[in-house]
N, C-alpha and C positions, 0 to 999 in steps of 0.2 A: 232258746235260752230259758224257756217258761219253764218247760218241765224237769232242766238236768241243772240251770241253773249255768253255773261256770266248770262243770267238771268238766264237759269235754272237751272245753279250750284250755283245761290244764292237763287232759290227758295226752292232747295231739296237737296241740299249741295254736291249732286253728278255729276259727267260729263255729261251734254247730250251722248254723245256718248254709255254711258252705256242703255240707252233706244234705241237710232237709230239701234246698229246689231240686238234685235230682231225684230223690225220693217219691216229690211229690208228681214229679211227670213221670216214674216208673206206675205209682197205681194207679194216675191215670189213665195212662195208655191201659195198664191190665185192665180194671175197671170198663173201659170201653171196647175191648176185647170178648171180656166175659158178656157186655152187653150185645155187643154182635150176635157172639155163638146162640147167645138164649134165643136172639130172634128170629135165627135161622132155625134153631131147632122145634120154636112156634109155627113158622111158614110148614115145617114137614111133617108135624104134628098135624095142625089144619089142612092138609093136604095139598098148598099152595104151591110146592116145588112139584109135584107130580101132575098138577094142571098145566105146567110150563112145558110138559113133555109134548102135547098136540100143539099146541102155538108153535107157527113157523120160526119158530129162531133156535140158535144152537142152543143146548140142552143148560151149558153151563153160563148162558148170558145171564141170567137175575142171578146166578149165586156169585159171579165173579163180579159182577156191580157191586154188589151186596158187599163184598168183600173188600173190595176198589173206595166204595164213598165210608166203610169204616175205617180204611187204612189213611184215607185224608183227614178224615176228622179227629183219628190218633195224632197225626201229624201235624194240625194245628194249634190245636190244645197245648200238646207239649212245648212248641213254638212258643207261645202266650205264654206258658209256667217259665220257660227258662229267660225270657223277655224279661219278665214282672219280677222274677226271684232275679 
């Protein structure tokens, strides 16, 4: 209501703010998404996913972790945003 004021409760008769919490857990989640990808593609930069190729474990174990503990922490976050909002 800070920035539009009353216009978009007189355009759609409802509160802004009913639109702003999913908003805010959409670029969250993106946000924490794009912070994934960069750090995977730091680890392959640094060579860190091609060192995981001789360590006895399947090939995809640290990328699919990797993947696993950002998709939880997507998942809570947004939890906590649509909680609070």
């Amino acid at each position: 209501d800070i920035v539009l004021g009353d216009v978009i409760e007189q355009v759609t008769g409802h509160s802004g703010l009913y639109g702003q919490v999913p908003l805010v857990a959409l670029v969250g989640g993106m946000t924490g998404a794009i912070i994934g990808a960069v750090g995977i593609m730091r680890e392959r930069d640094a060579g860190l996913l091609s060192r995981f190729w001789v360590v006895p474990v399947h090939r995809a174990a640290g990328l699919l972790a990797r993947l696993t503990a950002d998709f939880v922490r997507i998942v809570v976050i947004t939890l906590v945003v649509m909680c609070v909002g």
